[in-house]
C-alpha positions as CSV (number, residue, x, y, z in Angstrom):
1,X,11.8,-2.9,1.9
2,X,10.6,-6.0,0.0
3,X,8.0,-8.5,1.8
4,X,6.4,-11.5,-0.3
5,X,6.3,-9.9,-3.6
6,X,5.7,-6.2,-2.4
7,X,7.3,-3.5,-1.8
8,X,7.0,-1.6,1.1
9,X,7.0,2.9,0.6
10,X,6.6,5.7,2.2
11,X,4.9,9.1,1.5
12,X,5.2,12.2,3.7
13,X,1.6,14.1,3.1
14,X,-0.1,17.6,4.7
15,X,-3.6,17.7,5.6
16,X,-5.2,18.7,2.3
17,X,-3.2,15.5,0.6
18,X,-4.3,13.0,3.5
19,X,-8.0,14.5,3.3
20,X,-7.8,13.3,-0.2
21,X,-6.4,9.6,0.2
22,X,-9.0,9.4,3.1
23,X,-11.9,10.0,0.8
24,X,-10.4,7.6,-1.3
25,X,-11.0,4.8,1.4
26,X,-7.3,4.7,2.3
27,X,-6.9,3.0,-1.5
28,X,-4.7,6.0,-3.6
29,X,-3.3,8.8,-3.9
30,X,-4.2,12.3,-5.9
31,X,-3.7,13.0,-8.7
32,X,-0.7,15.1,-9.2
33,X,-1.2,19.2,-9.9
34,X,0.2,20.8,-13.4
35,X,2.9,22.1,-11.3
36,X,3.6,18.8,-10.1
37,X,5.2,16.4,-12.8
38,X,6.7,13.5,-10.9
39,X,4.8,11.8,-7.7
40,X,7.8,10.7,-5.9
41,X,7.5,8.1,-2.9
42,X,10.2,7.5,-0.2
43,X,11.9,4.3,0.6
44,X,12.2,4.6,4.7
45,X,10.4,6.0,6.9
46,X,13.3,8.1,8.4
47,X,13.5,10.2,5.3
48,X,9.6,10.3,5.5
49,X,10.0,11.3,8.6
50,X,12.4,14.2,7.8
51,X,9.7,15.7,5.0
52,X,6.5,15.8,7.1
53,X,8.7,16.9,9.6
54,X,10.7,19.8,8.5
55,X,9.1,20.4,5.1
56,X,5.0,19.7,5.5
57,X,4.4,21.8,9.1
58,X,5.9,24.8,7.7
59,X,4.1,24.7,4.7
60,X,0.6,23.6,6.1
61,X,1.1,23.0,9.5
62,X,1.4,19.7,10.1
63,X,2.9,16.7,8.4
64,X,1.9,13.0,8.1
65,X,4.2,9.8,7.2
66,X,1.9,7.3,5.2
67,X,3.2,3.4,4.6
68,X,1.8,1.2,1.9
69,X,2.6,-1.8,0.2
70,X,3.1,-2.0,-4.1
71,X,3.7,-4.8,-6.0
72,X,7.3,-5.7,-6.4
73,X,6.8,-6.6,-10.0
74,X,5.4,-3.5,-11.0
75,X,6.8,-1.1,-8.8
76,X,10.5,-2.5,-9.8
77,X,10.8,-0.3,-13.0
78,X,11.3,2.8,-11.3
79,X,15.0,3.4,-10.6
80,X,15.8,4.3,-7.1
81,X,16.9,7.8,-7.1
82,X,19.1,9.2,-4.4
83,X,18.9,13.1,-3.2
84,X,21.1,13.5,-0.9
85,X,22.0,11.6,1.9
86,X,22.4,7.9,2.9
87,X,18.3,7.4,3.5
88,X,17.5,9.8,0.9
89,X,15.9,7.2,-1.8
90,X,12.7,8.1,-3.8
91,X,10.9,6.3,-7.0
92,X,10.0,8.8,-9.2
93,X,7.1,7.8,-11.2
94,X,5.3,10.3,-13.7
95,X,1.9,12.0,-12.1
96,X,0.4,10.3,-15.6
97,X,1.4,6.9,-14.4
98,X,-0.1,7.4,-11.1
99,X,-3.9,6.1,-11.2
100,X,-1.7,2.6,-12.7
101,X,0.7,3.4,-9.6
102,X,-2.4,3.2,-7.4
103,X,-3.5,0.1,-9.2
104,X,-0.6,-1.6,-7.6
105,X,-1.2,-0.8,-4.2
106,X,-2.0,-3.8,-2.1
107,X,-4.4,-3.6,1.3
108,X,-4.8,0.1,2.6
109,X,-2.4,3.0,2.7
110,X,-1.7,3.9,6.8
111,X,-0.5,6.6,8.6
112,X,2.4,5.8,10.8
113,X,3.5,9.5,12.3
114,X,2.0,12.6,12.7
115,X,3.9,16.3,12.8
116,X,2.7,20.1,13.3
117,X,3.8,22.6,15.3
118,X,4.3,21.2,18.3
119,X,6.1,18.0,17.8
């Protein structure tokens, strides 16, 4: 979704991942592990949804959705990918063109749903 010159995206996280964006003052994401080559946010919340949902509680336990804003300009030379289904849009943007990919995030980065076991 695009709002006066930013675009708005969405990353489903588990704990240890949202530990680290909170001691990062809400500003960025971590970096990306070897194993990990592309950081790949979401472009709706539903498909968001779906990840922390069915993918992050089993894995950790419980799931969060995150929403932040990125600047259209800079954020527009990713090529939306699609993976599956109708709502099943992701950027994928090289884990060494992250720390510039957190350059471009405006304001704060917010959680908007939480997941684990019982939800």
């Amino acid at each position: 979704m695009e709002t006066n010159n930013l675009t708005i995206l969405y990353r489903p996280v588990g704990p240890e991942e949202l530990k680290l964006i909170e001691e990062s003052g809400w500003r960025k994401f971590p970096p990306r592990l070897p194993e990990q080559p592309i950081f790949y946010p979401v472009m709706n919340e539903e498909y968001a949804i779906q990840i922390a949902r069915d993918w992050n509680v089993p894995a950790s336990g419980s799931g969060f959705v995150t929403k932040f804003a990125v600047k259209t300009g800079y954020v527009s030379k990713f090529e939306i990918q699609n993976v599956g289904g109708e709502v099943h849009n992701e950027l994928w943007v090289p884990a060494e063109e992250l720390e510039e990919f957190n350059s471009n995030i405006v304001g704060q980065i917010e959680v908007t749903k939480e997941f684990n076991g019982k939800n």
